[in-house]
PDB file of N, CA, C and O in Angstrom:
ATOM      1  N   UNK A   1      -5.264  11.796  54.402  1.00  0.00           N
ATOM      2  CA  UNK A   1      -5.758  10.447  54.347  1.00  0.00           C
ATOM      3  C   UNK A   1      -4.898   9.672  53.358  1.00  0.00           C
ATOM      4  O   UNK A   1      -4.947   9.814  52.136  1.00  0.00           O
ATOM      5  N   UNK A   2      -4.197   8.935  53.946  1.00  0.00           N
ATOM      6  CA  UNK A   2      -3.447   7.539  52.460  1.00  0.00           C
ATOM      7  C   UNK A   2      -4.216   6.360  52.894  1.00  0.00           C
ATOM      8  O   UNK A   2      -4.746   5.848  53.880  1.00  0.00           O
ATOM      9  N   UNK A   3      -3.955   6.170  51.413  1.00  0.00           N
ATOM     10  CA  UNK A   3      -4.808   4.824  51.445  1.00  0.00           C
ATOM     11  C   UNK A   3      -3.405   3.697  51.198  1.00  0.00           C
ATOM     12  O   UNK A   3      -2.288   3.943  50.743  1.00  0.00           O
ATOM     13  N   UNK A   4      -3.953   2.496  51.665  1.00  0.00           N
ATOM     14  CA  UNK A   4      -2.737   1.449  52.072  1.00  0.00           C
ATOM     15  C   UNK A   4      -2.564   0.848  50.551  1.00  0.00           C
ATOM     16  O   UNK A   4      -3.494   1.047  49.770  1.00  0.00           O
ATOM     17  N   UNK A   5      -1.531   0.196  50.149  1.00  0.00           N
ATOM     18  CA  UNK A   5      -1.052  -0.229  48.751  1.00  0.00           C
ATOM     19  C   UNK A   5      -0.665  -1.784  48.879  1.00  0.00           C
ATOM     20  O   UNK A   5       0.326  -2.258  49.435  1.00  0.00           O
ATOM     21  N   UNK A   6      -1.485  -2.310  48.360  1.00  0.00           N
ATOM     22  CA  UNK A   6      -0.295  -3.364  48.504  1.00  0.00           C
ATOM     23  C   UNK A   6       0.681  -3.364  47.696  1.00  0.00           C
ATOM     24  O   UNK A   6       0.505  -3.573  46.496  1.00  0.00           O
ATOM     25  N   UNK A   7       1.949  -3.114  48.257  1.00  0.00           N
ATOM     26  CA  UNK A   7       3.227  -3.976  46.945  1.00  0.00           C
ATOM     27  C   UNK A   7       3.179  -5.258  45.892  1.00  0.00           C
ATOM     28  O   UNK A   7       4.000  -5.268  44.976  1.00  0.00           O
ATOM     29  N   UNK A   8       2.377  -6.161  45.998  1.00  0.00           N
ATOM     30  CA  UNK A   8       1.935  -7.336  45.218  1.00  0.00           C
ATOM     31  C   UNK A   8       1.062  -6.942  44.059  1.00  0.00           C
ATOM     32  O   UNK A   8       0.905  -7.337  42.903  1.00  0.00           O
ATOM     33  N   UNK A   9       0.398  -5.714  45.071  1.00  0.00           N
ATOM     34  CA  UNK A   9      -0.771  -6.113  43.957  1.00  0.00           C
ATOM     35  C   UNK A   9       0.036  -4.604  42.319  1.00  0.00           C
ATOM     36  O   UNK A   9       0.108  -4.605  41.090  1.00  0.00           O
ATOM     37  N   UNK A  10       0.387  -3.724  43.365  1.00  0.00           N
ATOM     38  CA  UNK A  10       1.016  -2.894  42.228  1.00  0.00           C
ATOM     39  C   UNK A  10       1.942  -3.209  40.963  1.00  0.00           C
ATOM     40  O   UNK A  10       2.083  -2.721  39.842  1.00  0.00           O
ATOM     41  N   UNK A  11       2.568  -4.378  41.770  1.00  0.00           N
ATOM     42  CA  UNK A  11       3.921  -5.125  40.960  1.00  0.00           C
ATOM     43  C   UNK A  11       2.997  -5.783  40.095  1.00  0.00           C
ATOM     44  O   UNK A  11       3.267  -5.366  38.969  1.00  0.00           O
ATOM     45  N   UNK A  12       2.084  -6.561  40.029  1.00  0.00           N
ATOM     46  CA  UNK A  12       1.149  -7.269  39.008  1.00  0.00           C
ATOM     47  C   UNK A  12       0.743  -6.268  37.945  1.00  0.00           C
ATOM     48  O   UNK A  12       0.930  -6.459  36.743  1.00  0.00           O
ATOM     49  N   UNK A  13       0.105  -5.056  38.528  1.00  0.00           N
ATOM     50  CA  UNK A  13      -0.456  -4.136  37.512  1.00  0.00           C
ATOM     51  C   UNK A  13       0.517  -3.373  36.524  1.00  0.00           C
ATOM     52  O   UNK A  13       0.374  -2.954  35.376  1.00  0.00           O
ATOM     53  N   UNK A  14       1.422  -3.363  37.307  1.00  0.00           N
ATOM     54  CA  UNK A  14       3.037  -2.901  36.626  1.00  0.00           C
ATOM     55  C   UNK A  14       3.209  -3.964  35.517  1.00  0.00           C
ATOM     56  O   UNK A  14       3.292  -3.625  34.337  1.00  0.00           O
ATOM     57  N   UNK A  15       3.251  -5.013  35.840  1.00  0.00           N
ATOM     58  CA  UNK A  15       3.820  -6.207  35.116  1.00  0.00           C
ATOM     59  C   UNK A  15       2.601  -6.436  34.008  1.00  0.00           C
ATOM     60  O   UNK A  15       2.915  -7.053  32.990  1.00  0.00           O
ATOM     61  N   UNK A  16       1.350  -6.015  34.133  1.00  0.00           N
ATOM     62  CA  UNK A  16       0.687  -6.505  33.171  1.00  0.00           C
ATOM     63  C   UNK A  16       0.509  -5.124  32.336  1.00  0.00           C
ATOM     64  O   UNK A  16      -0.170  -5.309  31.326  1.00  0.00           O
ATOM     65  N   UNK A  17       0.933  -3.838  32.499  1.00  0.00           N
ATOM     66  CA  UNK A  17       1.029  -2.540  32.028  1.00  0.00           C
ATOM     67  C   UNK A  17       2.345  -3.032  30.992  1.00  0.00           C
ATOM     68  O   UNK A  17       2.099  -3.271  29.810  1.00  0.00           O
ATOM     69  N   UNK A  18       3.185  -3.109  31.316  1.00  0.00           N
ATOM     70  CA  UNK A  18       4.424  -3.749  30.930  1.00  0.00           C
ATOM     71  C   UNK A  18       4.254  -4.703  29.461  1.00  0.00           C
ATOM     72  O   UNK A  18       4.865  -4.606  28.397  1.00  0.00           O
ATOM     73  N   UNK A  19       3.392  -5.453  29.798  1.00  0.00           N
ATOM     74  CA  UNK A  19       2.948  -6.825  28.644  1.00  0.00           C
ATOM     75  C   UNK A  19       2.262  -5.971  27.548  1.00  0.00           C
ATOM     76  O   UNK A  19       2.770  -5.797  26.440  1.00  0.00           O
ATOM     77  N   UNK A  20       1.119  -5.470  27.917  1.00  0.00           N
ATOM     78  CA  UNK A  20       0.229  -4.418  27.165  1.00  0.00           C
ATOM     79  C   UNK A  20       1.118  -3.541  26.175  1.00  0.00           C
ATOM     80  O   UNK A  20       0.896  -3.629  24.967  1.00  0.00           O
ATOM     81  N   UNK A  21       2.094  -2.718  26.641  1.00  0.00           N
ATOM     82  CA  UNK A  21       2.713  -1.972  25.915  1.00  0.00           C
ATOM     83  C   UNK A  21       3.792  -2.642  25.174  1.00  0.00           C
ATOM     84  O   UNK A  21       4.254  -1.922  24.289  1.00  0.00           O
ATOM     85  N   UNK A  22       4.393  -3.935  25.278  1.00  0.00           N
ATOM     86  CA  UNK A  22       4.992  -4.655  24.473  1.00  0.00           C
ATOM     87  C   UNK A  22       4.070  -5.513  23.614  1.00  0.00           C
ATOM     88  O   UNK A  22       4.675  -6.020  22.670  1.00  0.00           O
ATOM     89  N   UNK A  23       3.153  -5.728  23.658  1.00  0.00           N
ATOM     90  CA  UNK A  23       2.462  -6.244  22.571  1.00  0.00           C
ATOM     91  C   UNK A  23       1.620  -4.920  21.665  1.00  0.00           C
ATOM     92  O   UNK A  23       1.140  -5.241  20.578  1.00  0.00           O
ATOM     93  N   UNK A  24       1.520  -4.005  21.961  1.00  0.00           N
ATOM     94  CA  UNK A  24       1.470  -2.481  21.057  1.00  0.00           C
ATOM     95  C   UNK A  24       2.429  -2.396  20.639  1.00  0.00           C
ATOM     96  O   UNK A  24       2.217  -2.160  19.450  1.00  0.00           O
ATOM     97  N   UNK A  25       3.827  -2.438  20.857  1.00  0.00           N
ATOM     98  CA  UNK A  25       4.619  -2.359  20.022  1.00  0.00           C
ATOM     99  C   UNK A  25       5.045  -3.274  19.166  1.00  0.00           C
ATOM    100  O   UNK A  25       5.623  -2.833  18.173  1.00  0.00           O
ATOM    101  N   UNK A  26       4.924  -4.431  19.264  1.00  0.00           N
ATOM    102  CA  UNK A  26       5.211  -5.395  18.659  1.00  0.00           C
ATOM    103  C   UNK A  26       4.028  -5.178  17.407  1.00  0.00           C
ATOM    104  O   UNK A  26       4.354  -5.143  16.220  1.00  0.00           O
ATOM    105  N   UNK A  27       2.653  -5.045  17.866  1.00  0.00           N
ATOM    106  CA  UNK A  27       1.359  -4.831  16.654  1.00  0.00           C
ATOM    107  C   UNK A  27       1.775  -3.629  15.548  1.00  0.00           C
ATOM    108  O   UNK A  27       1.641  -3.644  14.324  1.00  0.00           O
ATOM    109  N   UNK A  28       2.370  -2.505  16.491  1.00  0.00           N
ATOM    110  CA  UNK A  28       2.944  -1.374  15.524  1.00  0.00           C
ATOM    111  C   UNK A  28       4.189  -1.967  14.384  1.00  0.00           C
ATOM    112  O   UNK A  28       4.185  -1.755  13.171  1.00  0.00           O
ATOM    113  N   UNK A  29       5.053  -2.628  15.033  1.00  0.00           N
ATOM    114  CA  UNK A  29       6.149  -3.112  14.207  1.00  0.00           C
ATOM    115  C   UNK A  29       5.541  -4.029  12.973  1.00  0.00           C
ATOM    116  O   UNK A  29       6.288  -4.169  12.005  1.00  0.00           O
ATOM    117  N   UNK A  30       4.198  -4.687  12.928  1.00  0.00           N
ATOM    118  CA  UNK A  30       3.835  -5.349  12.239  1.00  0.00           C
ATOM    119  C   UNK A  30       3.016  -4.419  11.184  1.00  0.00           C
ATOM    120  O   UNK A  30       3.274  -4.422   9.981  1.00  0.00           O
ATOM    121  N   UNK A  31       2.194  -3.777  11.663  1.00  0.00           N
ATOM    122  CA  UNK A  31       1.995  -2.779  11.064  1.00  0.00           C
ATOM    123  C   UNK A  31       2.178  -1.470  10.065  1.00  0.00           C
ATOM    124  O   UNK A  31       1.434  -0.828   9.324  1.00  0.00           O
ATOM    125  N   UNK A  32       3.778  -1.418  10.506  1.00  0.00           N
ATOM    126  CA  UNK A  32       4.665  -0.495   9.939  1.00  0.00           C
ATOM    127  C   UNK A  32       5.198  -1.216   8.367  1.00  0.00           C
ATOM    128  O   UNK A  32       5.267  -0.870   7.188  1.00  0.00           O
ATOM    129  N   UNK A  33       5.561  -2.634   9.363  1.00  0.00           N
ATOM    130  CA  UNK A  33       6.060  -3.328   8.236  1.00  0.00           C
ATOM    131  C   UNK A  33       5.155  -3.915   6.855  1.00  0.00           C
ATOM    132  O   UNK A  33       5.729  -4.357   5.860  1.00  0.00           O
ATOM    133  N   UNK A  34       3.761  -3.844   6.971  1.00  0.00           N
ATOM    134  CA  UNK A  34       2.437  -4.196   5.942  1.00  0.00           C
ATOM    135  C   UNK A  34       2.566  -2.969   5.634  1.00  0.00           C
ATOM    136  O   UNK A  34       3.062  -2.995   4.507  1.00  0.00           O
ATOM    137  N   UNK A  35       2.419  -1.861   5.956  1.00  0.00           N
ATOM    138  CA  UNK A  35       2.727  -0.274   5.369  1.00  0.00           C
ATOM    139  C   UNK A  35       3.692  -0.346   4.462  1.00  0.00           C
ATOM    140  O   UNK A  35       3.294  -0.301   3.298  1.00  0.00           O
ATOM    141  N   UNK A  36       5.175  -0.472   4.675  1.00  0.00           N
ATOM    142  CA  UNK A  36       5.537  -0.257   3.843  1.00  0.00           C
ATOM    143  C   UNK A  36       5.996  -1.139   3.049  1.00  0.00           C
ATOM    144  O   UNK A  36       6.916  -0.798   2.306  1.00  0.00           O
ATOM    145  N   UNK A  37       5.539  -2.358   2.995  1.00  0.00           N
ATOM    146  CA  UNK A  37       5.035  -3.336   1.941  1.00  0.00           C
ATOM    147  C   UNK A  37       4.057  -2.945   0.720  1.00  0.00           C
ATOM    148  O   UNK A  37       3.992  -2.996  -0.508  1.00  0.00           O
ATOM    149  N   UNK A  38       3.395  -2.553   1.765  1.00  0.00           N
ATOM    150  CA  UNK A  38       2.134  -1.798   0.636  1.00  0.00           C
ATOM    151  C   UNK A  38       2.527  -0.667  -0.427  1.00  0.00           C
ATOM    152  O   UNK A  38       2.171  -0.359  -1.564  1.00  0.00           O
ATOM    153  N   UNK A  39       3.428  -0.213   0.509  1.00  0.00           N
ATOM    154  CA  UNK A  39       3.469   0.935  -0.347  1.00  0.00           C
ATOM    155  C   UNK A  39       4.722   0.754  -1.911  1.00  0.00           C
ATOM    156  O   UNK A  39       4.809   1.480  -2.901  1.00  0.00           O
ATOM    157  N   UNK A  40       5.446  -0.393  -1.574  1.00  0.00           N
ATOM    158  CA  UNK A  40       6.595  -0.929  -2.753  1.00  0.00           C
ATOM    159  C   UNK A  40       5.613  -1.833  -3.644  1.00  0.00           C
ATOM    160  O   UNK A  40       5.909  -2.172  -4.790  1.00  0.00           O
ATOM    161  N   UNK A  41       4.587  -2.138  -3.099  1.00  0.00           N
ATOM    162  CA  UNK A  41       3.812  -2.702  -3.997  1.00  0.00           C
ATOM    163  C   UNK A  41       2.981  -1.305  -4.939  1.00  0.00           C
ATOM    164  O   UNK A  41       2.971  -1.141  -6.159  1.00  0.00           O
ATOM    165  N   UNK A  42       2.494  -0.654  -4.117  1.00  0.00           N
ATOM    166  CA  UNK A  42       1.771   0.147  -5.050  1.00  0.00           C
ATOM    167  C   UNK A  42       2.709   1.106  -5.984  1.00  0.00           C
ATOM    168  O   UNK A  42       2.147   1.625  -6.949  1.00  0.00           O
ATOM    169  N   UNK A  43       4.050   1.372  -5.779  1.00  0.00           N
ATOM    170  CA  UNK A  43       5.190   2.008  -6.563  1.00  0.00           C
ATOM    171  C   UNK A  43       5.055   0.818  -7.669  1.00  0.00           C
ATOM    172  O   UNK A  43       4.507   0.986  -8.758  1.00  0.00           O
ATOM    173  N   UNK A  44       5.476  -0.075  -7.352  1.00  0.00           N
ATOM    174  CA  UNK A  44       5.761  -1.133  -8.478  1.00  0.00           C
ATOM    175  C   UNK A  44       4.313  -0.917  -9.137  1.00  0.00           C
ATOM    176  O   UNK A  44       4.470  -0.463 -10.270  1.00  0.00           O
ATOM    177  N   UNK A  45       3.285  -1.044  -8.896  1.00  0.00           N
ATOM    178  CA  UNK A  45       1.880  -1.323  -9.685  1.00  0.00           C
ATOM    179  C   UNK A  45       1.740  -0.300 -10.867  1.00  0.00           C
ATOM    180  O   UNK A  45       1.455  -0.330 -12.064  1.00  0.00           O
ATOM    181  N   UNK A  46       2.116   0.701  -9.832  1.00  0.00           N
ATOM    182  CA  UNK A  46       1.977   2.674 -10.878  1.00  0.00           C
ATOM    183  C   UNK A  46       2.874   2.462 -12.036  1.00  0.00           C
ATOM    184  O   UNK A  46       2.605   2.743 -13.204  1.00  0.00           O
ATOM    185  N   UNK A  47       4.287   1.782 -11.461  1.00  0.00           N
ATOM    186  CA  UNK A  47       4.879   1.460 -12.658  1.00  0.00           C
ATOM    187  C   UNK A  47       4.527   0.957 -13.827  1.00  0.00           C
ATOM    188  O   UNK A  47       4.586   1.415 -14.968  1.00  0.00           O
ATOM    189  N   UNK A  48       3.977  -0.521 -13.190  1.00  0.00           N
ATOM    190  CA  UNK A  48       3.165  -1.194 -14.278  1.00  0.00           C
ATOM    191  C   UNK A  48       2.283  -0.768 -15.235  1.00  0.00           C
ATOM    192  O   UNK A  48       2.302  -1.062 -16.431  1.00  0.00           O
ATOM    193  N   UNK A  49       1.299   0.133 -14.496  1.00  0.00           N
ATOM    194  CA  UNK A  49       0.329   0.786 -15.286  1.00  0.00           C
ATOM    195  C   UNK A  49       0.844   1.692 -16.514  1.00  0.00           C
ATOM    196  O   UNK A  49       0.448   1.782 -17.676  1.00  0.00           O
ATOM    197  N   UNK A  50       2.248   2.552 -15.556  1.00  0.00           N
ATOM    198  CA  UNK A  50       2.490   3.835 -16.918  1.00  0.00           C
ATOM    199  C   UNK A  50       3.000   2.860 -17.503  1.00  0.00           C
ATOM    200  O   UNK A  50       2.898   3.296 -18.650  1.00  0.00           O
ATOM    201  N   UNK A  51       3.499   1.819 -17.626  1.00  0.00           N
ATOM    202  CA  UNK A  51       4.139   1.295 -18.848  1.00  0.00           C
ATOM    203  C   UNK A  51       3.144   0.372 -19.790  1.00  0.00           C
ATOM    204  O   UNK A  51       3.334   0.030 -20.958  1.00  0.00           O
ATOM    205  N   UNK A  52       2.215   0.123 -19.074  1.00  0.00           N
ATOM    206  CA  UNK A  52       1.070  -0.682 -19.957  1.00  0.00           C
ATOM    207  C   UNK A  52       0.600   0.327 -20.979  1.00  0.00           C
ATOM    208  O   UNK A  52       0.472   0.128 -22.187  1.00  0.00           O
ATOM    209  N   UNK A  53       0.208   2.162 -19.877  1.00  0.00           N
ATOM    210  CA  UNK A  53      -0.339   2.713 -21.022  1.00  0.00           C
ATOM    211  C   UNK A  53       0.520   3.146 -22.155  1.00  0.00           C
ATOM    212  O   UNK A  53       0.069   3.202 -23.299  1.00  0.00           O
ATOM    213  N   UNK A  54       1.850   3.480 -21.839  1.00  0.00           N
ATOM    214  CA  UNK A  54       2.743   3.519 -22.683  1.00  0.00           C
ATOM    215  C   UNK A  54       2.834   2.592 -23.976  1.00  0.00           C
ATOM    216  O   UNK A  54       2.924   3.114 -25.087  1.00  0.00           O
ATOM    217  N   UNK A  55       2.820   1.782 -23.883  1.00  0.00           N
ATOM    218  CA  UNK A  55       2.383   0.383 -25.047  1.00  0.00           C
ATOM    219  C   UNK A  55       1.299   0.475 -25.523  1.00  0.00           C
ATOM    220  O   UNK A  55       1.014   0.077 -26.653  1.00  0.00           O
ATOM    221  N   UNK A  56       0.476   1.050 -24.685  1.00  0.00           N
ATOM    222  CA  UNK A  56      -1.127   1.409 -25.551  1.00  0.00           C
ATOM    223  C   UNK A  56      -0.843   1.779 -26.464  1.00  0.00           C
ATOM    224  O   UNK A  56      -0.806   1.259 -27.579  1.00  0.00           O
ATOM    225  N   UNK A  57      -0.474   3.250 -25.925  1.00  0.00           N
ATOM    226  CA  UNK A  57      -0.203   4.278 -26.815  1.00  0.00           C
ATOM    227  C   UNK A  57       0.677   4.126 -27.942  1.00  0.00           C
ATOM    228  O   UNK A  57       0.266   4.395 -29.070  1.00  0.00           O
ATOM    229  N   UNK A  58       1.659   3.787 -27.775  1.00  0.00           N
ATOM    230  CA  UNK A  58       2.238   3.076 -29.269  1.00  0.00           C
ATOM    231  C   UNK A  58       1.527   2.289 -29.949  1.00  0.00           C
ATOM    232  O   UNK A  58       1.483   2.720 -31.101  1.00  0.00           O
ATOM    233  N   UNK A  59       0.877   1.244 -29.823  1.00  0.00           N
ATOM    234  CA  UNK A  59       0.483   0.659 -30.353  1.00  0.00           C
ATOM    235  C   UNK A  59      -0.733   0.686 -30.617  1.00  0.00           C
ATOM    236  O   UNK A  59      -1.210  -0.367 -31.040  1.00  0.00           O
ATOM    237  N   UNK A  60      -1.772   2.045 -30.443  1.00  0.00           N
ATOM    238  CA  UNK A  60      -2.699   2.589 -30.625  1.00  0.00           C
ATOM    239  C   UNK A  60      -2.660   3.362 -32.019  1.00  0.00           C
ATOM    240  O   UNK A  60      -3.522   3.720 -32.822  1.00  0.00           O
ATOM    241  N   UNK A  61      -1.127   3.468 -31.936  1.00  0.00           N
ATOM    242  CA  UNK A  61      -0.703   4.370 -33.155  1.00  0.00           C
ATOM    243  C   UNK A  61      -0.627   3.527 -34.274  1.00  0.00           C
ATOM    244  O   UNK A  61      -1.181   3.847 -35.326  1.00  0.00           O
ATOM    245  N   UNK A  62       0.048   2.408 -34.147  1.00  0.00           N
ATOM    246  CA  UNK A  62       0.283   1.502 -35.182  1.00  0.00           C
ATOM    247  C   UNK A  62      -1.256   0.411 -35.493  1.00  0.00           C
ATOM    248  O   UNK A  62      -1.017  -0.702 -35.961  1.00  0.00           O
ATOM    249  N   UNK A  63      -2.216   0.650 -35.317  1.00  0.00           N
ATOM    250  CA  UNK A  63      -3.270   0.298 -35.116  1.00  0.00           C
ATOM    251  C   UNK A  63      -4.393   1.356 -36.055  1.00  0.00           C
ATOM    252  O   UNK A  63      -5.100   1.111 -37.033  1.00  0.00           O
ATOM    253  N   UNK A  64      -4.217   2.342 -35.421  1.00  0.00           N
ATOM    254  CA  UNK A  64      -5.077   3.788 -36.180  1.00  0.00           C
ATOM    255  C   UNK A  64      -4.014   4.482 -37.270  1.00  0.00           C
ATOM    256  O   UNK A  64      -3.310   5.423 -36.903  1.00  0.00           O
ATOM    257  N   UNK A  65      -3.952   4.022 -38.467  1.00  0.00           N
ATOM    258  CA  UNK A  65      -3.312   4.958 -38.833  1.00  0.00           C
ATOM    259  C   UNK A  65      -3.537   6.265 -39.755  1.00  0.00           C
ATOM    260  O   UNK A  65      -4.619   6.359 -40.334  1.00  0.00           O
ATOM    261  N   UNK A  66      -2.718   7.119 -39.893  1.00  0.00           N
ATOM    262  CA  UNK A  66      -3.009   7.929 -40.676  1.00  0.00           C
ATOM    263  C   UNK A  66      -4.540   8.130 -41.648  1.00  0.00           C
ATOM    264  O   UNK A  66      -4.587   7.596 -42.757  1.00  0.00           O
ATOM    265  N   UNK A  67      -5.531   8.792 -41.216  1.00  0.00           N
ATOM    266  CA  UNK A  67      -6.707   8.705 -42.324  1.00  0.00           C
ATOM    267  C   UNK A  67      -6.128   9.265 -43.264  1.00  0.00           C
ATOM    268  O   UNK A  67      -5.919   8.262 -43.946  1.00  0.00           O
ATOM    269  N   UNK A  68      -5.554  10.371 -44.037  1.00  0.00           N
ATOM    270  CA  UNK A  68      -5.181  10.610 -44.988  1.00  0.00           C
ATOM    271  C   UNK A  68      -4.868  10.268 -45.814  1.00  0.00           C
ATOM    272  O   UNK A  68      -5.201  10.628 -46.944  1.00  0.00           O
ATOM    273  N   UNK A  69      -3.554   8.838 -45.269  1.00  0.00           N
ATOM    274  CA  UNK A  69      -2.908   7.894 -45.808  1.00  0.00           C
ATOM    275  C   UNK A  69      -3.442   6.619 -46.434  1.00  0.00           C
ATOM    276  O   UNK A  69      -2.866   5.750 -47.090  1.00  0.00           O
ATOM    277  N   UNK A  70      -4.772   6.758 -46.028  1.00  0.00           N
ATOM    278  CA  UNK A  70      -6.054   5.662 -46.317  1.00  0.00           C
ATOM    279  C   UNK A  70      -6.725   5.640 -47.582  1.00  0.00           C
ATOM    280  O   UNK A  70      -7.264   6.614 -48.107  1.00  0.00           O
ATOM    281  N   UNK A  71      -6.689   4.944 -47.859  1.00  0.00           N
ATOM    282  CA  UNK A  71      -7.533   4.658 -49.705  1.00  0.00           C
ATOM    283  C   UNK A  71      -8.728   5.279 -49.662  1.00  0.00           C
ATOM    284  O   UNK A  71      -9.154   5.188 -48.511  1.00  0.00           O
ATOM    285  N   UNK A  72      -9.567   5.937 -50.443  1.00  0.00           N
ATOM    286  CA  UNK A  72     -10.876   6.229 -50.355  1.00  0.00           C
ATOM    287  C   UNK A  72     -11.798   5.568 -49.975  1.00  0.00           C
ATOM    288  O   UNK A  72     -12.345   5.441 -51.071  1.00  0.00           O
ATOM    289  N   UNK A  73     -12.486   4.983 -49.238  1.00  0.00           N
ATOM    290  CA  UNK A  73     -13.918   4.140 -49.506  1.00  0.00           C
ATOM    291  C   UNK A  73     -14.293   3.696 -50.879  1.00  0.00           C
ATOM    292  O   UNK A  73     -13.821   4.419 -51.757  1.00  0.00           O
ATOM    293  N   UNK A  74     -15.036   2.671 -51.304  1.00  0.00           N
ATOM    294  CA  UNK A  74     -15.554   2.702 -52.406  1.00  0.00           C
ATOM    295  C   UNK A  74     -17.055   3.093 -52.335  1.00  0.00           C
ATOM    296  O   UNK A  74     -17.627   2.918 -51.259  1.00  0.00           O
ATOM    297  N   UNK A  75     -17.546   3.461 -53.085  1.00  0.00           N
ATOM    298  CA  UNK A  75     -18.506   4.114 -53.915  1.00  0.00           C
ATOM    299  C   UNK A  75     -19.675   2.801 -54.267  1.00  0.00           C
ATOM    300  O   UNK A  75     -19.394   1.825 -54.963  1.00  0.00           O
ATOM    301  N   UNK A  76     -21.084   3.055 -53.581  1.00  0.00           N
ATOM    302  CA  UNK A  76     -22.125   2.203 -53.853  1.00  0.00           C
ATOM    303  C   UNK A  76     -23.044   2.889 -54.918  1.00  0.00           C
ATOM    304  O   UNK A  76     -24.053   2.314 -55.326  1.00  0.00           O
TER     305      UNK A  76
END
């Protein structure tokens, strides 16, 4: 048993199969490209951070210093 085809109508479904998978790729290309946007952003951010805490930390030091080095309390 075959069943009859039209040529018109296949060429349409072709043609709109066709559109479909070029606009998936085109969404992927956009996609790819916010990816790895994202991801030079979040390198740069990590950066930011170790170097913020880095400055903490120094300057956590120069902030707290030495108890030893500290005068006694006075006496009530």
């Amino acid at each position: 048993m075959s069943i009859a085809v039209d040529p018109a109508q296949l060429e349409g479904r072709v043609a709109e199969l066709e559109m479909r998978v070029t606009f998936q790729e085109h969404a992927l290309a956009e996609l790819s490209d916010a990816l790895a946007a994202s991801r030079v952003e979040a390198a740069r951010n990590a950066e930011l951070l170790r170097r913020a805490l880095d400055e903490l930390k120094q300057s956590r030091g120069e902030f707290f210093a030495d108890p030893a080095s500290e005068p006694p309390p006075p006496h009530y």
